[in-house]
C-alpha positions as CSV (number, residue, x, y, z in Angstrom):
1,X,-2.7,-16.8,-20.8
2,X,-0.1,-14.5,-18.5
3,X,0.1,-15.3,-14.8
4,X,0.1,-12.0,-12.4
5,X,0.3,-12.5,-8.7
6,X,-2.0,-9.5,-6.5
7,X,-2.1,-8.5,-3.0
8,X,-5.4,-7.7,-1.6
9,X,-5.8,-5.8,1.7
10,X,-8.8,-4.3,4.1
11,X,-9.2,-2.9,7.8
12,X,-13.1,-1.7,7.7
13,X,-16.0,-2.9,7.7
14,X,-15.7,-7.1,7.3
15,X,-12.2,-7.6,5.9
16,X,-11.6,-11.2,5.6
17,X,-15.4,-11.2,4.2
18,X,-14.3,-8.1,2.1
19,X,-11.6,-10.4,0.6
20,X,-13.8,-13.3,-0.2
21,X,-16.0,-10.7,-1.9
22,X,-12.8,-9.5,-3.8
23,X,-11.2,-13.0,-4.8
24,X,-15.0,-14.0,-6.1
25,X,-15.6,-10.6,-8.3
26,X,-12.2,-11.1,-9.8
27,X,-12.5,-14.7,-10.2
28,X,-16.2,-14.2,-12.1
29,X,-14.3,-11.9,-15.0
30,X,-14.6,-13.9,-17.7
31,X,-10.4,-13.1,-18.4
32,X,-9.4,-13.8,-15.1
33,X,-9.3,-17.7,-13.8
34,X,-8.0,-17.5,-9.8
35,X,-5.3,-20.5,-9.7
36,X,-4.1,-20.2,-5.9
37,X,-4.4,-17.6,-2.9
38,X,-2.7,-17.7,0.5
39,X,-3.8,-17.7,3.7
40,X,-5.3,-14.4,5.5
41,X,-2.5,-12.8,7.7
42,X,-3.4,-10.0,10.3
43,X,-1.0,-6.9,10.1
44,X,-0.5,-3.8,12.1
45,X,-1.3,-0.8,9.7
46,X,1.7,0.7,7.9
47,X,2.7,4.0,6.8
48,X,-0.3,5.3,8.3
49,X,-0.3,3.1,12.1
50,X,-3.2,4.9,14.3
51,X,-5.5,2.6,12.2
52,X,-7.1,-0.8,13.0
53,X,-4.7,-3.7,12.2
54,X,-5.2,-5.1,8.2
55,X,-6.5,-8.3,7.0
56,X,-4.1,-9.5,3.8
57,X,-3.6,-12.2,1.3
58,X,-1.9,-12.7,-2.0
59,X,-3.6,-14.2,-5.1
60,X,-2.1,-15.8,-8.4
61,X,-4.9,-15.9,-11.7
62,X,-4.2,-16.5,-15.1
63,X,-5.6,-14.3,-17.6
64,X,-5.7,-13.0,-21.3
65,X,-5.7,-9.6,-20.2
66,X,-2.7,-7.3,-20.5
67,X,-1.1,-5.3,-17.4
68,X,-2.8,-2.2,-18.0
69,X,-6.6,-3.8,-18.6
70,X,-6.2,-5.8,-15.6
71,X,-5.3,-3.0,-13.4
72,X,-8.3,-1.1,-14.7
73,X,-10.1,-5.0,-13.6
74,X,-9.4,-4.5,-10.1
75,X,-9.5,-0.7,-10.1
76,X,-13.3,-1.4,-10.9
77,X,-13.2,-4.2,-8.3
78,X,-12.3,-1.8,-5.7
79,X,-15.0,0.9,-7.3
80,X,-17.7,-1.2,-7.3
81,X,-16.8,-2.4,-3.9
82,X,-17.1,1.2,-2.4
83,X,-13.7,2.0,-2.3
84,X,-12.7,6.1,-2.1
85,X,-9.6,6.8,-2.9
86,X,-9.4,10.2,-0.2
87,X,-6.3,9.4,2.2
88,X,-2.8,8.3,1.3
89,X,-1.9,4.9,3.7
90,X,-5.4,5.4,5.4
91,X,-8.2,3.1,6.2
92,X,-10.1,1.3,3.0
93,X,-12.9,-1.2,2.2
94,X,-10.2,-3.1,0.0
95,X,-7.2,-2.5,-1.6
96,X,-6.1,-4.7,-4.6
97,X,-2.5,-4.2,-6.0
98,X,-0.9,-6.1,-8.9
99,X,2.5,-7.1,-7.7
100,X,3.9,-9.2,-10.7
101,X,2.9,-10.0,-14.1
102,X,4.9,-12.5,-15.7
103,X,8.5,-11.5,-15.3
104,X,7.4,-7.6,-16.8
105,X,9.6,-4.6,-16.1
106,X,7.4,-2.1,-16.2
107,X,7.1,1.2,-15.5
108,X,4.6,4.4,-16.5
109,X,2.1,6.6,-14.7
110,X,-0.6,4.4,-13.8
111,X,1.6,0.6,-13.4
112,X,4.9,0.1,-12.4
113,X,5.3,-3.6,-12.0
114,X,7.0,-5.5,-10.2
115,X,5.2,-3.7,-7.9
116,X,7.8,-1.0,-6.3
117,X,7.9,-1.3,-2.3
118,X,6.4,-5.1,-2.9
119,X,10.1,-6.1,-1.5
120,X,9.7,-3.7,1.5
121,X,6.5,-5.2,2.8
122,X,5.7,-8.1,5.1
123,X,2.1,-7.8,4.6
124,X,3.1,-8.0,0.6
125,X,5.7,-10.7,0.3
126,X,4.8,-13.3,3.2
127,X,1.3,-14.1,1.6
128,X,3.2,-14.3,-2.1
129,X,5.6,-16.4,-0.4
130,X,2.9,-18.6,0.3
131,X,1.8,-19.5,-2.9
132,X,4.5,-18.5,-4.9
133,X,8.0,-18.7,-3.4
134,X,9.6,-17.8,-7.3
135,X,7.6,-15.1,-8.1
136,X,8.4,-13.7,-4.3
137,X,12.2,-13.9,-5.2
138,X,11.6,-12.5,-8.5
139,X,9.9,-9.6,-6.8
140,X,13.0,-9.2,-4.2
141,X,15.7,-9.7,-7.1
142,X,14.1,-7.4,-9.6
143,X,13.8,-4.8,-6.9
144,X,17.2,-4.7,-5.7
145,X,18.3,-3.9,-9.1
146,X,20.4,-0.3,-9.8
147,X,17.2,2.0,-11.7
């Protein structure tokens, strides 16, 4: 089993009960066993700011899945949720990221992990600070890194 570490994000509809809904559908995978998630911080909308403010939390699961199969996981997540992918930064339903998976450099069209502006985001790194103060300086220390 691999441990990866994902940020979760909404700011329509019911967030906080929008990420419930999210931790349970990802938890319920049969690959995917949710080991610890942070509290739900309130955030002012980035890149995109005439929005309503952002509900966020971090969660760590173990699973048997590799990077790419669990990214197409929570891409489904997000799917089956009703989220539509039309506006970059803009409002959403939920947003599910992978922002570490195991200490894997990775980077290709569809994943680039550690995730790549995880270290530039307070909404990101304060909730994965919570649960997992390593991982968080892994993130931060992986990112600073010369390309």
């Amino acid at each position: 089993m691999a441990s990866a570490w994902l940020s979760l994000g909404a700011n329509i509809g019911s967030p906080s009960e929008q990420l419930a809904e999210a931790v349970r559908r990802i938890g319920a995978h049969p690959e995917i066993s949710v080991e610890a998630q942070s509290t739900v911080l309130t955030t002012k909308a980035w890149g995109k700011t005439d929005q309503p403010d952002f509900a966020n939390m971090a969660i760590a699961v173990q699973t048997s899945l590799g990077p790419q199969e669990l990214l197409d996981v929570v891409l489904g997540i997000e799917l089956a949720m009703g989220r539509v992918r039309d506006e970059v930064w803009g409002p959403r339903l939920i947003d599910i990221d992978i922002i570490a998976y195991e200490r894997v450099e990775l980077r290709s069209p569809r994943l680039n992990l550690p995730h790549p502006y995880a270290h530039e985001r307070a909404f990101v790194l304060d909730p994965l600070q919570e649960i997992s103060p390593e991982t968080a300086a892994w993130v931060i220390a992986t990112a600073a890194k010369p390309a």
